[in-house]
N, C-alpha and C positions, 0 to 999 in steps of 0.2 A: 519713426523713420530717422535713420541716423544722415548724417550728412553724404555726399557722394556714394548714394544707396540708391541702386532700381531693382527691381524684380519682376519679373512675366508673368502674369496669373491668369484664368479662367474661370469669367464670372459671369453668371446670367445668359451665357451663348456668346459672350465676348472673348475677344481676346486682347488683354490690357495690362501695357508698360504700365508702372506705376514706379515714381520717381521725387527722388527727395528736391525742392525746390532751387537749391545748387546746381543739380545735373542739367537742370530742362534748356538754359541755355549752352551747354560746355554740348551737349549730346548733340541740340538741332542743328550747328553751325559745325559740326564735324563733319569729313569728306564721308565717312561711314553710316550717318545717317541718309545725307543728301544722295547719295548712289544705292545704300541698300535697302534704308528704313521707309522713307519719305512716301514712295508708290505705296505703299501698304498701309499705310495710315490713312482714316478716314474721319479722325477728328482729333485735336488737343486739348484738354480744360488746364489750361496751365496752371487755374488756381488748386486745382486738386493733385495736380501732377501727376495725368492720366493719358496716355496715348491708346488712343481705342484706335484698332487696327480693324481693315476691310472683313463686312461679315461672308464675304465670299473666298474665305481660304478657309481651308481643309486643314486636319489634323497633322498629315504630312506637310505643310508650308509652314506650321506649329513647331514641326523637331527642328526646320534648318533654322526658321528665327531664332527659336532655344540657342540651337547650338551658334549661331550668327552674335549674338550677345555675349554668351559666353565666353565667344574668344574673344573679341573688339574690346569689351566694356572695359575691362581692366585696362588695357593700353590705354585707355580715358582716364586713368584715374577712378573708377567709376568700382566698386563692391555689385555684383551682380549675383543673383540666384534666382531658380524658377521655383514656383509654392507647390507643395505637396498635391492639393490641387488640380492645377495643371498637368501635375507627372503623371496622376492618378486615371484623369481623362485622357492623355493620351494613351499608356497603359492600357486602356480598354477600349478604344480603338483601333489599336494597332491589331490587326491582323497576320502581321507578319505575313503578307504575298505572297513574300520568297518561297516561304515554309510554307505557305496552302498550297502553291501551286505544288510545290513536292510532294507534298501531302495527297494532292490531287495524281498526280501520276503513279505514286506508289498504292494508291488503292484501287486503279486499274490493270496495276500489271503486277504485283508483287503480293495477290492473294495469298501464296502460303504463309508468310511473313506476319500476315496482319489476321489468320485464322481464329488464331484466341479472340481477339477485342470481337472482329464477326460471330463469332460463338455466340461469346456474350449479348451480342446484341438481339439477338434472334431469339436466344430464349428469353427473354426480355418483351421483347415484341410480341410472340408467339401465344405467352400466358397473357398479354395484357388486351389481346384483339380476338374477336372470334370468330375474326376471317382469317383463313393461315394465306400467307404470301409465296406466290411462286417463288421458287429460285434466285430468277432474274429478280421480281422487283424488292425481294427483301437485301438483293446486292445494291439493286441502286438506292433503296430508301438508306443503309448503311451507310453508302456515296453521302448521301446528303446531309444526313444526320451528321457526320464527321465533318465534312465541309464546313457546315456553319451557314455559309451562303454557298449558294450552288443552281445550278441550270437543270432541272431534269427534262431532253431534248427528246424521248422518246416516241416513237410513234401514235399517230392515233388510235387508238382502241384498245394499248398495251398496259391499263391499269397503272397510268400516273396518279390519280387521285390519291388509291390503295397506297400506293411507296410513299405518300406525302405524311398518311393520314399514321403510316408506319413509324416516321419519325417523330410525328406529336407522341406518341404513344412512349416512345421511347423518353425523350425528352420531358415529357411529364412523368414519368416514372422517377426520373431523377430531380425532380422539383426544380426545372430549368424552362417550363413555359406553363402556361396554366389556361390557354385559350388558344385558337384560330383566326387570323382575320384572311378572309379566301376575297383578294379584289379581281373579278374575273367578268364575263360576260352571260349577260341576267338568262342565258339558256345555260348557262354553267349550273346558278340554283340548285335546279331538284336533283342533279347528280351528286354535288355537294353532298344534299341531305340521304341519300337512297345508301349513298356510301358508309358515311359517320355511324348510320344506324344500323348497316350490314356489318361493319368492323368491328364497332361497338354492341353487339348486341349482347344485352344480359351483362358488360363490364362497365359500360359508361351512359348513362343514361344523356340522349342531346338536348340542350338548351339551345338555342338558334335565333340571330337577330338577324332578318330578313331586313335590308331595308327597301325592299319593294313591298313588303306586306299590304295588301290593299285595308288595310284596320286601318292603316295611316291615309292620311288625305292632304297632305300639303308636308313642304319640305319641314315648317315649324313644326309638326307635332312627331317626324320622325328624328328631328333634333333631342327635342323631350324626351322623347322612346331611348335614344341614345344615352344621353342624359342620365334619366332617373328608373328607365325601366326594363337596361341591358344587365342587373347585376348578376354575376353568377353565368354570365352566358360564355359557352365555350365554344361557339361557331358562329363567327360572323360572317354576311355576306354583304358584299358591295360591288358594284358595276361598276366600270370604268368611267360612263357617262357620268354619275353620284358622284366622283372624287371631287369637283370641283367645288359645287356645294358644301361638302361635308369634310373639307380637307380638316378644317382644325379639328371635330370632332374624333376624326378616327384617328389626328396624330395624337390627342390624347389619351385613347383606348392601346395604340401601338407602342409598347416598352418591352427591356429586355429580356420579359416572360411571355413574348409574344410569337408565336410561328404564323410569320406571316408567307402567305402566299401569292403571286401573282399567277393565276391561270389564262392561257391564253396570250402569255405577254404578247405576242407579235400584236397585238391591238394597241400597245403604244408604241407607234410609231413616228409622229411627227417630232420633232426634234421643236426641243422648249414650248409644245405645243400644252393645252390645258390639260392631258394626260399624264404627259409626260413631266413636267414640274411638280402635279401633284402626288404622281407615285416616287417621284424624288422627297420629296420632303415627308410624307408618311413613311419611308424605307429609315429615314435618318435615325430612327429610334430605336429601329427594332434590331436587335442581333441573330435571328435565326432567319434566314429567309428562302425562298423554294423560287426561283421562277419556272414557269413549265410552259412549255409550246410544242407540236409536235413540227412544227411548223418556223426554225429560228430564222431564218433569213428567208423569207415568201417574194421579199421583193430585191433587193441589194443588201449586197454587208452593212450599208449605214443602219438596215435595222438592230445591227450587234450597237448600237451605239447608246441606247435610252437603255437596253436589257444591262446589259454592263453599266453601266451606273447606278440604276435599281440597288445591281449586288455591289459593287464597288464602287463608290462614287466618291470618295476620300482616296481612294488608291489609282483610278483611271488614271492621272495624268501621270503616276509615279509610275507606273506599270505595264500597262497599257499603251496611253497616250496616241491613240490612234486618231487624229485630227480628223474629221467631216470631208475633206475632199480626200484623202484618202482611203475612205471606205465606201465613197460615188463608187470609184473607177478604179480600182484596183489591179494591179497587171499580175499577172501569172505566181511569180514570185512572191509578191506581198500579199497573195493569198496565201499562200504556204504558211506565210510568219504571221499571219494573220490566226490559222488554222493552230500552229504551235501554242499561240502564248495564251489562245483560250480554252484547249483540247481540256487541260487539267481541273477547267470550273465547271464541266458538263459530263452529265451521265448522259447513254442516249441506248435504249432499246428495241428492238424491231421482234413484230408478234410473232416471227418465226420462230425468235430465241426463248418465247412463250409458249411455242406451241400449238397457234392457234392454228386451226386446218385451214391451208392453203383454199381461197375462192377458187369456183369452177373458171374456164376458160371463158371472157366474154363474150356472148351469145351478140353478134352483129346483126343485125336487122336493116338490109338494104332496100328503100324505099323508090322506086322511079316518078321522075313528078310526073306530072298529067302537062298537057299539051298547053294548058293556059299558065300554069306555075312555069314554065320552061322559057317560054314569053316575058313575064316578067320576069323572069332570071338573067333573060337576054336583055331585057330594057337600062334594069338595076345595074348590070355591070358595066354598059357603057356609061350609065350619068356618072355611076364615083369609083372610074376606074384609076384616077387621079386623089384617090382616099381610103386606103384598105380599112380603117377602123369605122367608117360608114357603111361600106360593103357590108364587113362583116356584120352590123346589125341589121341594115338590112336584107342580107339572105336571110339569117333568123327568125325576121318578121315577116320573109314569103313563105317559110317552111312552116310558121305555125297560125300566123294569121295574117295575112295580107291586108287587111283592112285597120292594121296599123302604120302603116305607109303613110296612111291619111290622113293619119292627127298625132298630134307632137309627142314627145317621147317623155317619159320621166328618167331625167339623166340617173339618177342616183342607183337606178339598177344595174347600169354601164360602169359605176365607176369603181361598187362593188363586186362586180361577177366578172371583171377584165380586165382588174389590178390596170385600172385607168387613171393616173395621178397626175394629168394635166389637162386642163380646159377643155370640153369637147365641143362649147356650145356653138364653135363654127359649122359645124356639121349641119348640112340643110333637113331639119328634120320632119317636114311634111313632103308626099311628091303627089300634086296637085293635079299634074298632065291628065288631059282627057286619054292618053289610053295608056294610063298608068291606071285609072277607074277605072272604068270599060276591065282591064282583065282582075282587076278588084272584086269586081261586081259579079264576074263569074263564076269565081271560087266560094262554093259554098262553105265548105270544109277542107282542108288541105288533105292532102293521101300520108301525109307524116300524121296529123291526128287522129284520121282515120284509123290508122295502124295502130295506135297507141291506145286509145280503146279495146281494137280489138285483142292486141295481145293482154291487155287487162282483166277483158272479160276470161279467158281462155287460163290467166291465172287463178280467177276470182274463182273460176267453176271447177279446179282443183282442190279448192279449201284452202288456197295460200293467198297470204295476206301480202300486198306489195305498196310499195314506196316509189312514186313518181317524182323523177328531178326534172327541173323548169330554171327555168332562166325570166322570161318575161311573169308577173301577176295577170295578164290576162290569158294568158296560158294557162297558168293556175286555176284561175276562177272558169275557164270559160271546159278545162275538162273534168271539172265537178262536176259542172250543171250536165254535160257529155254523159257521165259516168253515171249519173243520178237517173237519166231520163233510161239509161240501158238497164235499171233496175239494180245497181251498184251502188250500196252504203260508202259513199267515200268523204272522208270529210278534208279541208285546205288550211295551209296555215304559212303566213306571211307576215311581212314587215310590221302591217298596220293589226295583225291580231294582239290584244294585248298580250303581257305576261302570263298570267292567271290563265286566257282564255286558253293558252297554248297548252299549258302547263296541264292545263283537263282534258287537252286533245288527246296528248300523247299519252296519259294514264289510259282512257279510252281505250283508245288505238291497242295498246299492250291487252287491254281485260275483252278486247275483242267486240267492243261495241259496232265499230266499223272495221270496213276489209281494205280499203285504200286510203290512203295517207296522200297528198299534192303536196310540194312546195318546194323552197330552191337552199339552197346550199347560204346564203349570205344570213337566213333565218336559222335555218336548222343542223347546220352542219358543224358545227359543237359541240361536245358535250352533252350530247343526246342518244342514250341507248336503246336500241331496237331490235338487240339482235335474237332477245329472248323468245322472238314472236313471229318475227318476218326476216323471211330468207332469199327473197326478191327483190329489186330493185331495177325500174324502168328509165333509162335516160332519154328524156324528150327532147330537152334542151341542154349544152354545157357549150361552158366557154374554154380557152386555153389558160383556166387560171388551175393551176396546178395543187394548190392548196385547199379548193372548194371542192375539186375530184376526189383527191385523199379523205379530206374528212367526209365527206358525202358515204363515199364510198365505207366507212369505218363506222354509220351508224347500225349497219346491220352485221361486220363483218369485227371483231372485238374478241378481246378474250372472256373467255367463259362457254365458247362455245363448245359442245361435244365432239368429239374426234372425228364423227361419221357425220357431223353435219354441213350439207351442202349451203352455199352462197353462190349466186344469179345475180350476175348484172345484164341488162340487155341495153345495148345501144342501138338506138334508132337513128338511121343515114341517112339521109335526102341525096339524090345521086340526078343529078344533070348531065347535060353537053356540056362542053366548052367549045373554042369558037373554031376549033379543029375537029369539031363529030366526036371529040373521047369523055369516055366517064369524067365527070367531076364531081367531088363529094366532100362541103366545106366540112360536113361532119365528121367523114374518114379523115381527113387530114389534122381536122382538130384532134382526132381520135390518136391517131400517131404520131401526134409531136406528144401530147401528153403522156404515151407511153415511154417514152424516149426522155421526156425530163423525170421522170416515176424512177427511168432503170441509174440513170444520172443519180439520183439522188439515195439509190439504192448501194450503188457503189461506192459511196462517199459514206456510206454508214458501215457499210463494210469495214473501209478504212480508215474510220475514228478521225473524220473531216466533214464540216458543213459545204453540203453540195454549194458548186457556183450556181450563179443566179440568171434569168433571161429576161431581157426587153420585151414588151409587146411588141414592139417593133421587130425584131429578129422573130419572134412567134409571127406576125403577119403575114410578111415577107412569106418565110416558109410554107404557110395555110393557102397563100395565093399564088406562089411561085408556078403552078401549073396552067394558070390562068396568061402569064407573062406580064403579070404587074409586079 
């Protein structure tokens, strides 16, 4: 070091002044330090003449200190220069924004322009998969692959896996990634695998580090596995749950020969929550990345907020910079500029653009209750007519089993199936009244189970295989036992079924061991294909969560189906009084606000814009507004 010498370098994940022993006081006692430098510093070793600056700036905070030094230091008297080094790391983090988002807009809208490089790509892809890719998704796997980082927002059942699995291929052809890490939801899994092996078959033989593998027995020996016995694997799987655990290890496995993928993102949603830091700091490494949800805002825009960092998390504040209370509450307009500035990081497909044959018209099934369910409908609604979110679980619990009235609730199926994200536990959740019993006690079987069975049977004895959606586990379990005793193979599959166990249900289920399938949407309504087998689908139970509907609805209804193949939904209604003699039917109304956020959301894909979002509350309102609550 020569005398009045510093220079900026990047060492070890630091970022550090380093300074010849002359400068460290002419620098700290300058107006230029104390105003610009000072906040950013997070320690001095004066004997080494090193300012180590906060490990929480980003590469963009990197170019204006650069440039902040550069101009200052000379008026100090001071020789300044940043190290090759540093130039080099920023260099390869610089994404240039400007130019992706451009990049982004002109490969949605200025296809002829970009036809060569598409060309190329496809034949590319096309020799190296021996699955060929529709139209659409070898335009969005193109989208992505180009990008670099990118959103694929497509609908559910429209072969996002395929466009992802399109751009490893690609990308590995040019010696630019050499593995998969897929961090998604452990019903993600077998689809994962059904796929790699369809795309790949006869070009790439799959190696696959499962880290749910039941071979392992404790977090320590899937460390190991990790460790010493992933080498050579080109598909890895991890759950969102795992990240926590196993953050260092998969940041070690994530580098810039890595296509990482996040499946499912709207699953990290809590802001700095244990998800969300950990797929922050596993992203930090990797330079190809996929986020995929069919599903990008399920609840408010703040969930663009962990998704967009994922992919941009150096550039958010420079770009972006969309602050947390601004993506609560958003007003009309600042959706709009909301919608602009991230239109250009997202592909997004709808099966129509696929091809897939439109479902039959939904088959409504209007139930009248019986004279003692009518009773307690009249009871239920005057104790929580001062509570719509109790109401609503309790009609649910008179329509399918009244004898949960009686004993407490397990919240957690509330808070998944009713995009419920504040405390419920005020809710009185036993109703103990002697003739709240008494009309308990009368109901053997509700006339909604009733019906559900027997439209079951009346499938079953067609040859066609169907899939019941529930909302309650005792629902679940209790129209097994229902289904079993009418002489119906049906098997159930929930929260508490393990992985494995499920994972052999639904193989089952496909190879025709069983004819009925039970369960609910917050289990199975991912990432799970059914559509090769069963063309039915019975709604027992559903709530107004708009995102459980969809993909519910998308395990049986997906591309690959044949042109002339029909799809059946049937909704079942429980239809009341209200307190003026008229139809009421919380099921109809649930039925058509959901169709009304579907066509909302339809429209907005239309228009190359992420639909607005609803309150439970504004859903409530709505579902009860006939009542005059």
């Amino acid at each position: 070091m020569n005398d009045n010498t510093a220079f900026l370098d990047y060492d070890e994940e630091k970022l550090v002044l380093i300074v010849s022993k002359d400068v460290i006081e002419k620098l700290t006692k300058s107006t230029f330090y104390k105003i610009r430098l000072k906040s950013k510093i997070s320690e001095i070793d004066e004997e080494k003449g090193m300012f180590y600056f906060r490990d929480s700036l980003v590469y963009v905070d990197f170019i204006k200190i650069n440039e902040q030094l550069e101009a200052k230091l000379p008026s100090l008297g001071i020789n300044y220069s940043s190290t090759q080094r540093l130039n080099k790391f920023i260099e390869e983090r610089n994404l240039h924004i400007q130019k992706r988002a451009k990049l982004g807009i002109e490969l949605k809208t200025d296809a002829e322009n970009l036809a060569d490089r598409y060309l190329k790509y496809k034949e590319i892809v096309d020799a190296g998969m021996s699955r060929t890719l529709r139209d659409k998704q070898m335009q969005d796997s193109f989208f992505m692959a180009a990008m670099t980082k990118s959103g694929n927002f497509s609908v559910p059942g429209s072969g996002k896996t395929s466009s992802a699995l399109g751009v490893y291929c690609y990308l590995k052809s040019k010696g630019l990634v050499d593995k998969i890490v897929m961090i998604g939801p452990k019903n993600a899994f077998g689809s994962w695998i059904d796929e790699f092996k369809i795309c790949f078959d006869g070009k790439e033989e799959l190696h696959c580090f499962n880290i749910q593998d039941p071979s392992y027995h404790s977090a320590k020996e899937r460390k190991y596995g990790l460790a010493f016995e992933s080498a050579g694997t080109n598909l890895y799987l991890f759950n969102y749950e795992s990240l926590h655990t196993f953050e260092a290890e998969i940041s070690k496995i994530v580098s810039d020969k890595t296509l990482l993928v996040f499946d499912e993102v709207h699953k990290v949603k809590r802001i700095d929550g244990q998800y969300a830091n950990a797929a922050l700091k596993i992203s930090s490494n990797a330079k190809h990345i996929i986020a995929m949800t069919g599903t990008p805002i399920p609840n408010a825009y703040i969930d663009l907020y962990n998704l967009l960092h994922i992919l941009y998390n150096d550039e958010y504040k420079e770009f972006f910079n969309f602050d947390t209370n601004y993506l609560r509450d958003p007003s009309y307009d600042e959706i709009e500029l909301i919608n602009d500035k991230i239109q250009p990081f997202f592909c997004r497909t709808t099966k129509r653009e696929l091809q897939v044959p439109d479902a039959n018209e939904d088959d409504i099934v209007k139930i009248s209750a019986t004279k003692e369910e009518q009773e307690l409908f009249d009871v239920i609604c005057k104790k929580y007519a001062n509570n719509k979110l109790a109401l609503f679980i309790r009609i649910l619990q008179i329509e399918s089993n009244p004898r949960m009235l009686l004993r407490s609730v397990d919240l957690s199926e509330f808070r998944s199936m009713l995009d419920i994200n504040d405390d419920i536990d005020k809710i009185g959740f036993i109703d103990a009244e002697d003739e709240v019993k008494e009309l308990v006690e009368s109901i053997k079987i509700t006339s909604k189970k009733q019906r559900c069975i027997e439209q079951t049977k009346s499938l079953v004895q067609e040859n066609k295989k169907v899939i019941i959606w529930c909302v309650f586990k005792d629902s679940i379990r209790s129209i097994e036992e229902l289904l079993k005793v009418n002489g119906i193979n049906a098997k159930c599959i929930y929260g508490e079924v393990p992985l494995e166990e499920r994972l052999t249900l639904i193989d089952n289920f496909k190879n025709g061991e069983f004819d009925v399938l039970i369960t609910n949407p917050h289990t199975l309504a991912e990432s799970v294909s059914l559509h090769s087998v069963c063309h039915d689908a019975i709604y027992y139970e559903y709530s107004y969560n708009l995102v459980h509907l969809l993909q519910s609805k998308d395990r049986i209804h997906r591309l690959g189906l044949p042109s002339d193949q029909y799809t059946q939904y049937y909704f079942l209604q429980s239809v009341f009084d209200n307190y003026d003699g008229e139809e009421f039917s919380m099921d109809n109304n649930v039925y058509n606000r959901l169709k009304e956020k579907e066509q909302t959301m339809l429209d907005a894909i239309d228009n190359h814009e992420l639909e607005p979002v609803y309150t439970p509350e504004e859903d409530l309102n709505i579902i009860f507004r006939q009542l005059g609550l």
